[in-house]
C-alpha positions as CSV (number, residue, x, y, z in Angstrom):
1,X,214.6,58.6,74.6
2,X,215.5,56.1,72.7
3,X,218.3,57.1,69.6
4,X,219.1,54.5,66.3
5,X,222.5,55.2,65.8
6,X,222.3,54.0,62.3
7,X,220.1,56.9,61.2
8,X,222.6,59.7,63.5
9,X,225.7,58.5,61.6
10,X,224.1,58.4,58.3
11,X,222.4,61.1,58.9
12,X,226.1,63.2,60.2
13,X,227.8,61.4,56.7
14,X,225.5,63.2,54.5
15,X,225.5,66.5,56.2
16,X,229.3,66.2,55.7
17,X,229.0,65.2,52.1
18,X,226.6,68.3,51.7
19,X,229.8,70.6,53.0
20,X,231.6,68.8,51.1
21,X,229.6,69.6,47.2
22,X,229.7,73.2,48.8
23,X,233.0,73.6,48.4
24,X,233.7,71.5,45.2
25,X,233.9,74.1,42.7
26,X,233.5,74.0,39.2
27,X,235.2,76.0,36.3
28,X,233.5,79.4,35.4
29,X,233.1,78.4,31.6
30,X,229.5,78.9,30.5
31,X,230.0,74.9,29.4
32,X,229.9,74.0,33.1
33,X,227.0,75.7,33.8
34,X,225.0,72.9,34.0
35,X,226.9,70.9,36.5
36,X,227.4,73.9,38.6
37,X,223.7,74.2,39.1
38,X,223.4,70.2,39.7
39,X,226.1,70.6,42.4
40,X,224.1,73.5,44.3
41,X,220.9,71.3,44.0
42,X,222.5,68.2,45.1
43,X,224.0,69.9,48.1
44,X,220.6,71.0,48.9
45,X,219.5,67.3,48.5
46,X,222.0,65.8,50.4
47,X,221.1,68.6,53.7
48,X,217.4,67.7,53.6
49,X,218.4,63.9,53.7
50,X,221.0,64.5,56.2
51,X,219.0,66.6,58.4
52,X,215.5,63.8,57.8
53,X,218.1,61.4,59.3
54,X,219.2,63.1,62.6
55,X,215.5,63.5,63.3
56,X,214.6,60.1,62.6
57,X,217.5,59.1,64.4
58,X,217.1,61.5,67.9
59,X,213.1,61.4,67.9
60,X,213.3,57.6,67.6
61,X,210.2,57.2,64.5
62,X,209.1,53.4,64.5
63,X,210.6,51.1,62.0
64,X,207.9,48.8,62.3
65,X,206.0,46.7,59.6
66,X,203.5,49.4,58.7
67,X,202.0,50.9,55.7
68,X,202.5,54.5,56.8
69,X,206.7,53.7,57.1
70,X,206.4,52.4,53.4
71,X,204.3,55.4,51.9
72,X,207.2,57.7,53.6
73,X,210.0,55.9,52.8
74,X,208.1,56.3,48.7
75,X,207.9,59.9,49.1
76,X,211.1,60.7,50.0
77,X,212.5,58.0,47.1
78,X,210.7,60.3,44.9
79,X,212.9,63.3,45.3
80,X,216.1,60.8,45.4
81,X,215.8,59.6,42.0
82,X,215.1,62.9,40.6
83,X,218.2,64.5,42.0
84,X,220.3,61.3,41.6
85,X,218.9,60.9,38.2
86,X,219.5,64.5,37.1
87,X,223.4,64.0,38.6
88,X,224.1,61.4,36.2
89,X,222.0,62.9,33.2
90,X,224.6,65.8,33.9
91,X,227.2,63.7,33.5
92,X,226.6,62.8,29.5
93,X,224.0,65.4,29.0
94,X,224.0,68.9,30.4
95,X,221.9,70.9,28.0
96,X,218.9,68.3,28.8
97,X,218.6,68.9,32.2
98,X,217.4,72.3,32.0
99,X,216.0,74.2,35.2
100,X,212.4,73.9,33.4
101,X,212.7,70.5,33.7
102,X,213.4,70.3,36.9
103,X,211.1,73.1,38.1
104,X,208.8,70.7,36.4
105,X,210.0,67.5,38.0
106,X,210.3,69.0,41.4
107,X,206.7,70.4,41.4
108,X,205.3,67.1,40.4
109,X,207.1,65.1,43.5
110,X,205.4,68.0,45.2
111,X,202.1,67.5,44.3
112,X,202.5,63.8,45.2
113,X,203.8,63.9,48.4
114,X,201.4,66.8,49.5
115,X,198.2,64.7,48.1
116,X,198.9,61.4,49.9
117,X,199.8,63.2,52.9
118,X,196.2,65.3,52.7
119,X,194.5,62.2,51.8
120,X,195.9,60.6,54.6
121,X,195.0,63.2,57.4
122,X,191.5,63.7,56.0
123,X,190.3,60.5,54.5
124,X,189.7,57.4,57.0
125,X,191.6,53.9,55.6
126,X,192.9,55.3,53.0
127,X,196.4,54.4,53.8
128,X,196.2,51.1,51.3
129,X,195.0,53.2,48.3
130,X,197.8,56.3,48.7
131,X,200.2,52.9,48.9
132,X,198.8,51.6,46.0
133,X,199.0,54.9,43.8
134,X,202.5,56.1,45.2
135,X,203.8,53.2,44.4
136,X,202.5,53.0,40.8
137,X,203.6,56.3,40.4
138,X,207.0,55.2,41.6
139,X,207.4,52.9,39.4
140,X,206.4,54.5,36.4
141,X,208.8,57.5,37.9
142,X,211.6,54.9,37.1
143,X,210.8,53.5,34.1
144,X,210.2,57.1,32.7
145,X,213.9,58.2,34.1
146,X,215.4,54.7,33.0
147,X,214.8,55.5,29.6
148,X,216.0,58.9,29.4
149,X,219.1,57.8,30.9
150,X,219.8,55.5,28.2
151,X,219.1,58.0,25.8
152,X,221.0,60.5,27.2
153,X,223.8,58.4,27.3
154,X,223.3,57.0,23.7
155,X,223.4,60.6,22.3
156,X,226.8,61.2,24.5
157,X,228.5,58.2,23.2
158,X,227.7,59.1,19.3
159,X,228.8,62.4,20.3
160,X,232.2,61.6,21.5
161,X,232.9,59.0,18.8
162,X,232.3,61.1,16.3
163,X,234.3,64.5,17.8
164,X,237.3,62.1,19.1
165,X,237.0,59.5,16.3
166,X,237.4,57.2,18.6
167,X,235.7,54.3,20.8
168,X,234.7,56.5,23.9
169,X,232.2,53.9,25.3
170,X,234.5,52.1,28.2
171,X,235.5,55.7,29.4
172,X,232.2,56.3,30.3
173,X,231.4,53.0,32.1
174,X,231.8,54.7,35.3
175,X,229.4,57.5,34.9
176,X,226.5,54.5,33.7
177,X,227.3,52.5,36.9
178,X,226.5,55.5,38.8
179,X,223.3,55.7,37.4
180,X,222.9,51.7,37.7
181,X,223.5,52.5,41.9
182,X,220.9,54.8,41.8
183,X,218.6,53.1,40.6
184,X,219.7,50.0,43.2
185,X,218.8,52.5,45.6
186,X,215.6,53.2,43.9
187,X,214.4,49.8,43.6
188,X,215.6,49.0,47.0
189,X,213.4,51.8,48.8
190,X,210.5,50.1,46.6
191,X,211.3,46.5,47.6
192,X,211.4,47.9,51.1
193,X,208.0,49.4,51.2
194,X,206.7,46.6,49.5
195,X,207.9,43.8,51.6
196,X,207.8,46.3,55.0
197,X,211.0,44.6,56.2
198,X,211.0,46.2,59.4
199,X,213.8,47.7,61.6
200,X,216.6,45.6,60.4
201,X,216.2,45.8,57.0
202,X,215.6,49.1,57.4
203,X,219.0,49.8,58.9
204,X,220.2,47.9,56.0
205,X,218.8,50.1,54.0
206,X,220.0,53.2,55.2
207,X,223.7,51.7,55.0
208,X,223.8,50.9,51.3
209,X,221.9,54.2,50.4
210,X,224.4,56.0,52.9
211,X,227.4,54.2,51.0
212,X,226.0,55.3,47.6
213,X,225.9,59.0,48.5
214,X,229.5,58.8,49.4
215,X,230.2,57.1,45.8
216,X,228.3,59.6,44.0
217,X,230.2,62.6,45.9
218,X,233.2,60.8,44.6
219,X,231.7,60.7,41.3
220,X,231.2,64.4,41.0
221,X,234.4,64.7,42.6
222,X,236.0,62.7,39.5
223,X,234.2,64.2,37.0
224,X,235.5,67.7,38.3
225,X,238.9,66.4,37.1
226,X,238.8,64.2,34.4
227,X,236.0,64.8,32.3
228,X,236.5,68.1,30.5
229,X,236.5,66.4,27.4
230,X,233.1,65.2,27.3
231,X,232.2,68.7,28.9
232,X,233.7,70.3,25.9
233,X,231.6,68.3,23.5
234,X,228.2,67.5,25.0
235,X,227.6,71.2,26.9
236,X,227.7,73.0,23.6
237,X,224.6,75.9,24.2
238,X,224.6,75.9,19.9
239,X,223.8,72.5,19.0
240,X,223.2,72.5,15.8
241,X,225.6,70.9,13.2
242,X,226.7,73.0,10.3
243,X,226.5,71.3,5.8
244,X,230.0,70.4,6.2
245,X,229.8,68.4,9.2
246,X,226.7,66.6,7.8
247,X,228.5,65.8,4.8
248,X,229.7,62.0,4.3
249,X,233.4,61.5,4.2
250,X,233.7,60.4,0.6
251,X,232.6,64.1,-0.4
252,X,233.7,65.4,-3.1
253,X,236.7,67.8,-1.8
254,X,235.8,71.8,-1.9
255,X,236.4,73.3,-5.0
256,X,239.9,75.6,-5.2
257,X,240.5,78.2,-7.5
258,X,243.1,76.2,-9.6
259,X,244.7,72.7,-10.1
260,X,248.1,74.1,-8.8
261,X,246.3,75.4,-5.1
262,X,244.8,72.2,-4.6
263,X,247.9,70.0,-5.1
264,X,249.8,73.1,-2.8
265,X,247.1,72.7,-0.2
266,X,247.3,69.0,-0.3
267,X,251.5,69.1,-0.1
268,X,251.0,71.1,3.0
269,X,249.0,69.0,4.7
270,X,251.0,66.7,4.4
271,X,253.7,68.1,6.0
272,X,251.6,69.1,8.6
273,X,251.1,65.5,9.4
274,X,254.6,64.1,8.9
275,X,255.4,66.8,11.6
276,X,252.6,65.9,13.6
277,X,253.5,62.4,13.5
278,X,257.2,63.0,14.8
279,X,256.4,65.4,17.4
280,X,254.7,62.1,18.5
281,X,251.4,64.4,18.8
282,X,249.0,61.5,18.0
283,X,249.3,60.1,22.0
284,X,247.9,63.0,23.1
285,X,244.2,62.2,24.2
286,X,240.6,64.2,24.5
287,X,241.5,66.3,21.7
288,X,238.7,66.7,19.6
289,X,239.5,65.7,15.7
290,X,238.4,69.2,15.0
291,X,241.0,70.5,17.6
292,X,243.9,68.2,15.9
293,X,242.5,69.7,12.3
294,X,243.0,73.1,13.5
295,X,246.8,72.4,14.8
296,X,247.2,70.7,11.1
297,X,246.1,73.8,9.9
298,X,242.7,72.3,8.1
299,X,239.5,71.5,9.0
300,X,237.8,68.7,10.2
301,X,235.7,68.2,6.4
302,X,238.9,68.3,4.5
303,X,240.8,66.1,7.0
304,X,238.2,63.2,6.6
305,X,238.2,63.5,2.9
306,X,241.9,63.4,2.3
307,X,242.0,60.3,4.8
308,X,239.5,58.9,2.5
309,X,240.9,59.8,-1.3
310,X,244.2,60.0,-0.4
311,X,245.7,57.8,2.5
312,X,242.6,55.4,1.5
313,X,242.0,54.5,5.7
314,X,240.0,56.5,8.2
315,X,241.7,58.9,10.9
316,X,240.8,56.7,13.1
317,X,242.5,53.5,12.1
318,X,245.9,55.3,10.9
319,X,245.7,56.6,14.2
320,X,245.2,53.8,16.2
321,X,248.0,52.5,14.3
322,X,250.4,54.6,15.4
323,X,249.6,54.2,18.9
324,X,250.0,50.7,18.5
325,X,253.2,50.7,16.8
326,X,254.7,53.2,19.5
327,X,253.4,50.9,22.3
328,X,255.4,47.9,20.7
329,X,258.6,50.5,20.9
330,X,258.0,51.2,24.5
331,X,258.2,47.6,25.6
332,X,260.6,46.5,23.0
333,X,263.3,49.4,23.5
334,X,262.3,51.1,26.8
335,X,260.7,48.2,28.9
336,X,257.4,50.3,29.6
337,X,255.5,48.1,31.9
338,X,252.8,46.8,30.4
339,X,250.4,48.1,33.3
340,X,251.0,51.5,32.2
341,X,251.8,51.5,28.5
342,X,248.3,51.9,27.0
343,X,248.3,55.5,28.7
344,X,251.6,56.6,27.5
345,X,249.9,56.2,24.0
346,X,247.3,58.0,24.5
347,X,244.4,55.2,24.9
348,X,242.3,56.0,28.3
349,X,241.0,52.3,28.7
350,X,243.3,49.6,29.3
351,X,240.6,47.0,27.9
352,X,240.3,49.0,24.7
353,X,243.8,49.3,24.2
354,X,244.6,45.2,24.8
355,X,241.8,44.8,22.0
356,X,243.1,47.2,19.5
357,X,246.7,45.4,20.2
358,X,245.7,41.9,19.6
359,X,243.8,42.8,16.3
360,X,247.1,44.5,15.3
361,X,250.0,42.3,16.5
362,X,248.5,39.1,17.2
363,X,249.0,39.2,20.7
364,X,248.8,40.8,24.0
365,X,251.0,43.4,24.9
366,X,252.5,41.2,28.0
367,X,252.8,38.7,25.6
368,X,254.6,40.9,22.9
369,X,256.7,42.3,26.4
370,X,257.8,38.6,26.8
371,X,258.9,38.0,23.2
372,X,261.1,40.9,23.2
C-alpha cells in the first residue's frame, strides 16, 4: 500500500487544530454566543477534513487527471467556504449568521453533493454534466458569499465608527484578509478542478489550504483576545436604534426646566471633561463614546451636541487632538520610541496614527523625535 504523506500530515495538522478550537473557550456573555457556536461548528469542520485526509492519505485515492477527482475536490470546497465563510462573517457580524442560516446553507451543500453523487452511480457519462453544474453552482456559491462578506463588513465598519467615533477600518484589516484567504482557497480548489492539475498540484494544493487552516485557528485565536470591542458593538441581540441616536448632531439640545439648570448642567460637564482630560482618560481605547458619556456623567446625544454648539469641533477631532499633542510630549520629554508611541495614546493602528500626526504637526513622528 501505497501512502502520500502529504495528505497524512495535513490530514494529522488539522485533526490537531480541531483539538485545538475544542479547547479555545469563549466568554459566557450572551454577546459571544455567536462565535461560540462558529467555534463548535468549525471544530466539527476541521475533524471531517482531517479525518477525509488520513483516508486519502493511507488508502492511496488517485490524483490523476480525471473528472471524478475534480467533481470531489468541488463537493467538499462546498462545505469549506461555507464554514470558512461563516468564520469570518462572525468576525464583523454575529447576529447575521444565525443557525437558520446555516441549517439552510448546510442542507443545500447537502442536496448537491448527494445529487451529483446519485447521478453519477445511476446515470451512464454523466460525469461531464454533474462537472458542468457543480461547478456553476460553485461559482455562483462564491459570488453569493463574496457579497455578503462585503456587506457584512461594511455594516461593521459604520458601526464602529460611529460607537468609537473613530476610524476603525485598519483595525479590521486582518479579519477581511482572512476572508480574502478563503476565498484563495476557494478559487484555488476551482482552478484545480478545472485545469485537473494532477498529483503535484494537487499536493500543492493541500499545502496552502493546510497553511490556511492554521492561519484561521490563529485568527480565532486573536480574536478571542483582542476583539471585545467589536463584540460589544456588533453582537447587540436588540438592534434597533432609539430617536436620540437618530438624531443629527446639530439638534436642538433637550429642553430643561429653567435657564439656570441648563447653564448648571452645561458647567458640570465641563468639569467632567477638564477632569477627564487630566486624568489623561482620552488614551484609553475601545471605549464606546457612549461608555466615555456615561463616565462624564451625560449621554451620548447631549455629548455630540455640546461638541457641536459649544466647543464648535466634533469629539472626534478634539480627541484626536489630544492624542496627538500627548504623543509630541512623549518623544519630546520622555523619549517614547517612536515604534511604540501611537499605542501609548491610545490609537490601535500605527498607519492611522502616522496620518493623523502629519495632518497635525507637519511631520512624522520620527521626524518630530529627531527635531527634539
Amino acid at each position: 500500500m501505497e501512502y502520500d504523506f502529504i495528505d497524512l500530515s495535513s490530514g494529522s495538522i488539522t485533526l490537531a487544530l480541531a483539538v485545538i478550537l475544542l479547547c479555545l473557550k469563549m466568554p459566557s456573555d450572551s454577546q459571544w454566543r455567536a462565535m461560540r457556536r462558529m467555534l463548535r461548528l468549525l471544530s466539527v469542520c476541521y475533524f471531517c477534513i482531517g479525518v477525509s485526509n488520513l483516508i486519502t492519505g493511507c488508502i492511496g485515492v488517485s490524483k490523476s487527471d480525471n473528472t471524478e477527482i475534480g467533481i470531489a475536490i468541488l463537493l467538499i470546497a462546498l462545505f469549506q467556504a461555507l464554514f470558512l465563510t461563516a468564520t469570518c462573517m462572525v468576525f464583523v457580524s454575529p447576529n447575521s449568521v444565525k443557525v437558520k442560516w446555516l441549517t439552510v446553507n448546510t442542507l443545500l451543500c447537502t442536496t448537491v453533493c448527494a445529487a451529483s453523487i446519485y447521478a453519477l452511480m445511476q446515470f451512464d457519462g454523466a460525469t461531464q454534466v454533474v462537472w458542468a453544474v457543480d461547478t456553476v453552482l460553485y461559482i455562483i456559491q462564491l459570488v453569493y458569499y463574496c457579497i455578503l462578506f462585503k456587506r457584512c463588513y461594511t455594516s461593521c465598519v459604520k458601526a464602529l465608527e460611529e460607537n468609537y467615533d473613530d476610524d476603525m477600518s485598519d483595525g479590521l484589516r486582518w479579519i477581511r484578509n482572512c476572508f480574502l484567504g478563503a476565498l484563495s482557497v476557494g478559487i484555488s480548489a476551482l482552478l484545480f478542478g478545472i485545469f485537473r492539475w494532477g498529483g503535484t498540484m494537487y499536493s500543492i494544493f493541500t499545502c496552502v489550504y493546510t497553511l490556511y487552516y492554521v492561519y484561521l485557528v490563529a485568527c480565532v485565536i486573536n480574536y478571542r483576545i483582542k476583539a471585545g470591542y467589536i463584540v460589544k458593538v456588533v453582537a447587540t441581540e436588540n438592534t434597533e436604534v432609539t430617536e436620540a441616536e437618530e438624531q443629527p448632531t446639530t439638534a436642538v439640545q433637550p429642553e430643561k426646566e429653567s435657564a439656570e439648570e441648563m447653564a448648571c448642567d452645561e458647567q458640570n460637564l465641563h468639569q467632567a471633561i477638564e477632569e477627564w482630560v487630566r486624568e489623561r482618560k482620552f488614551v484609553k481605547n475601545d471605549q464606546t463614546v457612549e461608555e466615555i458619556a456615561h463616565e462624564l456623567g451625560t449621554t451620548h446625544t447631549v455629548l455630540k451636541w455640546y461638541f457641536t454648539n459649544r466647543m464648535h469641533t466634533t469629539f472626534r477631532t478634539w480627541r484626536i487632538a489630544l492624542r496627538i499633542e500627548e504623543a509630541q510630549r512623549l518623544l519630546r520629554d520622555e523619549k517614547v520610541p517612536v515604534t511604540t508611541v501611537h499605542k501609548m495614546v491610545g490609537v490601535a493602528d500605527k498607519s492611522n496614527f502616522h496620518k493623523q500626526f502629519r495632518q497635525i504637526t507637519g511631520m512624522t513622528p520620527r521626524e518630530f523625535a529627531e527635531c527634539h
